[in-house]
N, C-alpha and C positions, 0 to 999 in steps of 0.2 A: 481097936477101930480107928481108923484114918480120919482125922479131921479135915475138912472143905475151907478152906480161907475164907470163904465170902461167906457161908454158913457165920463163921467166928463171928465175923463182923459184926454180923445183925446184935440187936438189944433182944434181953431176955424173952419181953415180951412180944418182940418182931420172931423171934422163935417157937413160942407159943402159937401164934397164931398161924402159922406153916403149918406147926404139928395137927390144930385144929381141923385148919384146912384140908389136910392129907386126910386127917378122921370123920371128915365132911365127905367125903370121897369126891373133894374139888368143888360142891359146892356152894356157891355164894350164899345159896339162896337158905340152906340149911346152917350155914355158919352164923349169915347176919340171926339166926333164933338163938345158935348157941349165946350168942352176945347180946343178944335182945336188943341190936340197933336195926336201921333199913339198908336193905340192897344197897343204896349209893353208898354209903357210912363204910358198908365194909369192900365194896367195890374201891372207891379211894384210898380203905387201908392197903389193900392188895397195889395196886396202882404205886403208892409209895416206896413198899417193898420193893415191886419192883423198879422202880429207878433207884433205888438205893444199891440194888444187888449189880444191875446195872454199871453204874459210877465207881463200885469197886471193881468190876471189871476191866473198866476203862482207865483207872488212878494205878493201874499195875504197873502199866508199863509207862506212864508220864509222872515227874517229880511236881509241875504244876500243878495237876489237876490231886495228886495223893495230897496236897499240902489242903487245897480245898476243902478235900473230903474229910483230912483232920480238923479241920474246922469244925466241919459238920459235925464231928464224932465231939468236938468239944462245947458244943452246945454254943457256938460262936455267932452260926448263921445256920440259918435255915436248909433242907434240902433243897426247897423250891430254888431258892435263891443259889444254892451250886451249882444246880441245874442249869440255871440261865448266866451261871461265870464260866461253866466249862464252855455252854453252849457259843458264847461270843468268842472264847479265846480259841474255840477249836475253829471259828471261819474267822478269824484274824493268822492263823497259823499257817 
């Protein structure tokens, strides 16, 4: 089987909850019981995910924005806060 680079990326448990998801059949509203939190809870887990899957996308093909994103992966900073460095240095570019 063919591994997804941006799949790899994600943490065990950001893979989990895809899998979840998928066995939700997509959704929210049955996931947030598997997890016994609310709608919003697991709407901003999703939300994360994706800007995270996102930001690997976009860290491909830039040396700035990858060093970033190892950041992130280093428990350095925050997603949020990659978010809003890629987001400045991509209208300063």
């Amino acid at each position: 089987m063919e591994s997804n680079p941006w799949f790899d990326y994600l943490e065990n448990e950001e893979k989990e909850f895809i899998r979840q998801l998928i066995l939700a059949s997509g959704s929210l509203k049955e996931l947030a019981k598997v997890y016994d939190v609310s709608y919003p809870t697991v709407r901003l887990r999703l939300d994360r995910v994706i800007n995270k899957v996102k930001l690997y996308s976009e860290q491909e093909n830039n040396p700035f924005v990858s060093s970033i994103m190892q950041m992130v992966i280093e428990d350095k900073i925050s997603l949020d806060s990659a978010n809003e460095i890629i987001k400045k240095y991509k209208k300063e570019v």
